[in-house]
Structure formats: C-alpha cells, structure tokens
N, C-alpha and C positions, 0 to 999 in steps of 0.2 A: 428321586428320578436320577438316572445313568446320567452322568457329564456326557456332552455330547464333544465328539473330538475337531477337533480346527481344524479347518479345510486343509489347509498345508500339511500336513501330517502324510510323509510319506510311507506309511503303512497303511494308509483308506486304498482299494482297491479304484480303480478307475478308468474306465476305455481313454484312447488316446488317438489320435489323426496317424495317420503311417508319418515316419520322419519325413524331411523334404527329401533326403538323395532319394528316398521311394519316392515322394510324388513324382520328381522327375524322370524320372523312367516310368514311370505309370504315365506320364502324360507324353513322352518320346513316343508311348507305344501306341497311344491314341493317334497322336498326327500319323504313324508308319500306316496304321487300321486305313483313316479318310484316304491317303494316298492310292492305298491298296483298292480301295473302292472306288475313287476317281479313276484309276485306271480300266478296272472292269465297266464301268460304266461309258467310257471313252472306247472302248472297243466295242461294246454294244452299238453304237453308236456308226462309228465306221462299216459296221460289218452291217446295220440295216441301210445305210448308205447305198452298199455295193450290193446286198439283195434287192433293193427297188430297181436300178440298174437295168439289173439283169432277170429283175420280176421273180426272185427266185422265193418261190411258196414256201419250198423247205426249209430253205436257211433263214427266212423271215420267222418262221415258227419255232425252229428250235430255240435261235435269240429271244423272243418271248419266253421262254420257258426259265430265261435267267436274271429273271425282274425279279423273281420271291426272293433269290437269292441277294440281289441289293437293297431290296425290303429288310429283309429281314439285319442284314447288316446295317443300315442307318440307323435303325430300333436300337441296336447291340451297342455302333460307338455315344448315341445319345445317352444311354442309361449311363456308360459309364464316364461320359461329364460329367452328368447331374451327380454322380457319387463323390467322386471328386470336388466338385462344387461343395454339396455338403460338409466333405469332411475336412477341407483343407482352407475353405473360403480362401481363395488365391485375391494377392490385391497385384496392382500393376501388369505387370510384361504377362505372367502366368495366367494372372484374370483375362487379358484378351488373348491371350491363345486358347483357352477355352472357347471361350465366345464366339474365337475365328472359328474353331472346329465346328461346334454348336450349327453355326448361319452356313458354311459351306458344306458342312453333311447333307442339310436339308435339299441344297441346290443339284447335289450329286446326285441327288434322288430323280429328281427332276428329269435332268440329264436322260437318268435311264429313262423314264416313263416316256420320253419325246422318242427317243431311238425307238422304243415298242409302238406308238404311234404309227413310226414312219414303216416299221417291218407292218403293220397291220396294213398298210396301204399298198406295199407288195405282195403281201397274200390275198388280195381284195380284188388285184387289178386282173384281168384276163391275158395272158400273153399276147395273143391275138390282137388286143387292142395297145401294146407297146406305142406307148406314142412320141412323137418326136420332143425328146424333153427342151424345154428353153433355154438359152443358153445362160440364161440367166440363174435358173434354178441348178445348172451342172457345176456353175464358178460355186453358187452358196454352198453346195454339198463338198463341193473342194475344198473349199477355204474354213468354214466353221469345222471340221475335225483340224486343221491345222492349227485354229484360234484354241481351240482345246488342247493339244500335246503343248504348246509355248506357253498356253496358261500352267500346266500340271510341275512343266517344269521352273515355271517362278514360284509356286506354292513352296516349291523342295527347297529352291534356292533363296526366296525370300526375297527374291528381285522386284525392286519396285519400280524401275524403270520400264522392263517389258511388262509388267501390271497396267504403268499409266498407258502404255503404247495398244494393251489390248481396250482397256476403256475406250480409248479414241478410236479405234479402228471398229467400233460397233456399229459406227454412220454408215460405212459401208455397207456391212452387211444389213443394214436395214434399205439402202440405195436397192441394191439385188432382191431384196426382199417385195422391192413395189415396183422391181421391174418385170422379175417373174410376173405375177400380177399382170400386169400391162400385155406382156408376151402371149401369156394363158387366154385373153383375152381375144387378141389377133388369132390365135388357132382353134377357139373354139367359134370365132368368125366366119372362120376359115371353113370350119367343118361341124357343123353343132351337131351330127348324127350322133354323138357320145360325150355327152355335157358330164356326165360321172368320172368323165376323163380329167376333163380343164379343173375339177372338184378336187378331184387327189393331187392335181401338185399344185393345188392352194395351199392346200390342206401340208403338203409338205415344205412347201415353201412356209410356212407359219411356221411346223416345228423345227427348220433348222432354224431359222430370226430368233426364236425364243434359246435356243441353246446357246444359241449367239448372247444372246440378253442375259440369260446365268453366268455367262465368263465374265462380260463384264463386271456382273456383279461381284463377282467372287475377287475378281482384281482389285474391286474396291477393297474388297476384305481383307485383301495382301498387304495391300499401301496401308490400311487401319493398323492390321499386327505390326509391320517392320516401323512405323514414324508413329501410329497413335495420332494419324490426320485422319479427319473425314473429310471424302471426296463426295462422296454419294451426288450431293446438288451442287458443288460448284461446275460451272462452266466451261464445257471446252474449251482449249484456245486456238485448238486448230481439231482438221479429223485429218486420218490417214485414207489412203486410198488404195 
C-alpha cells in the first residue's frame, strides 16, 4: 500500500477561506448592501405615509410594486452571511457584525411589509370618505419616519448614545399609539355611518407602533455591535417625550 502523505505537506492540494483583508471588504460590502436597503425601505415608508395623506391610489400602488424588490434583497444579504459564516467562522467584533447584519436585515424587511400595509390602506380608502385624521395618528406618521432616518444614521455611525435615546423614546410612540385609538374612538362616536373608516387608521396607527418597535429593536442591535452589551430587557430609566 502507497504511504499516505502528512497532512502538512504543502503540495496536497486544498480549498482555503478567502484571507481576512478579503473578508473584510466582503463584510464592509455587506453592511454598505443592509444600509442601502434600510434606506429603500425607509423611503417606502415615508412615501406610503404621504400617499395615505393624500389617499393617493396610484402612488400607494406603485410603492407596493417595490416590496419584491426588498424581498428579494434581504434573501441576497442573508445568503451571503451565512457564506461567510461558514467559511471564515469570525470569532469576536466580526462575529457580531455578522449577527448585527443577520437580526437587522430581517427587521428592514419588516419595515417595508408595514409601509405596503399602510399604502394598501390608501388604495382601499375612498377619497370621498377622507376623514379627519387624529391628531394623534398625524404626530406618529411624523415622528416614526424621523425615529428611522436618526436610527440609519447611528447604524452608519455606530452611535450608541442616539441608539439608547431611540430605545427610550419608543414610550412615546406607543403613548400616540393608544391615543390615536382613544381619538378613532370619539370619531367614530361621532359618526358611526363608516366604521371601515375608524378600521383603517387603527389599522395604521398599529403599523407605524410596530415600525416604531423595529427601530427600537435594531438600536438594541447597535449598542450589542459597538459595547457587546445586551439591553434588550433591562429597564428604562427614564422615557423621552
């Protein structure tokens, strides 16, 4: 029988991991990808905003038309974590950048599916029945696209200060969340001939609260990558307002 040759033998042929300066630009390009996505999804967002508004059918519908498109992108940066997972097993600082990527793709996703919600509830609604929105639900539509552009921009930055400040400031927008609620209430009081009315900006008062509720999250995810602390369940110590 053939001697079999020593593992060490630098003439056995053998696949190998890309060096690290590649991973690290393979993984730069990853985070540049989820930004680039957070963004489109962030504009989605804004832009079903201002078509509810304005009850606008068309501009509600063609925003829906650019969900496959962040579908299909959170698919794309997922695979190529996991590839990199595999081939480089990162340990430390590397390992949770991955991970941040991994938890905050999924939420980007999110993000869009809420915005396509809320355009469905402008293509849904009759002009005609334009009803006087709450004042409550006008601040949330205000203020959660604003909690989004200061979250995108602590992702970039790595800021963990405006991270803890978006965490806390969730109270609020859950305040507005159950005031709308209360308001929707007194107007369909007011006027029950069109109860599918007071329905739709429940219905959107929920999907901003919820996009509200991913930023938070994803702040957490920020403070995790930059200190390697979990906040998740500690305690407020105060909220913003």
């Amino acid at each position: 029988m053939d001697a079999q040759l020593p593992p060490n033998r630098p003439d056995i042929p053998r696949s190998s991991p890309p060096p690290r300066s590649q991973f690290g630009e393979e993984l730069l390009a990853i985070q540049r990808r989820l930004v680039r996505e957070a963004s489109m999804a962030i504009g989605m967002l804004n832009q079903a905003v201002a078509a509810l508004w304005e009850l606008d059918a068309e501009r509600a519908r063609a925003l829906r038309q650019r969900d496959d498109r962040i579908d299909a992108e959170e698919v794309a940066i997922e695979a190529e974590c996991y590839r990199l997972l595999a081939l480089q097993q990162p340990m430390a600082r590397d390992f949770r950048r991955l991970a941040f990527v991994l938890k905050v793709n999924a939420d980007i996703e999110r993000v869009a599916d809420h915005a396509c919600s809320i355009a469905k509830v402008a293509m849904r609604l009759e002009p005609d029945l334009a009803p006087a929105w709450p004042m409550a639900l006008i601040e949330l539509g205000e203020r959660v696209p604003i909690v989004c552009q200061n979250l995108l921009r602590a992702v970039v930055d790595e800021d963990v200060e405006t991270a803890r400040r978006i965490v806390l400031s969730d109270k609020t927008l859950d305040r507005l969340h159950d005031r709308t609620h209360e308001e929707t209430i007194a107007l369909m009081r007011a006027d029950p001939s069109h109860p599918e009315v007071g329905l739709a900006i429940c219905r959107v008062a929920r999907e901003l609260e919820r996009v509200g509720d991913l930023m938070a999250n994803i702040a957490e995810d920020v403070v995790y990558l930059a200190t390697g602390e979990i906040i998740r369940h500690t305690k407020p110590k105060r909220n913003i307002a």
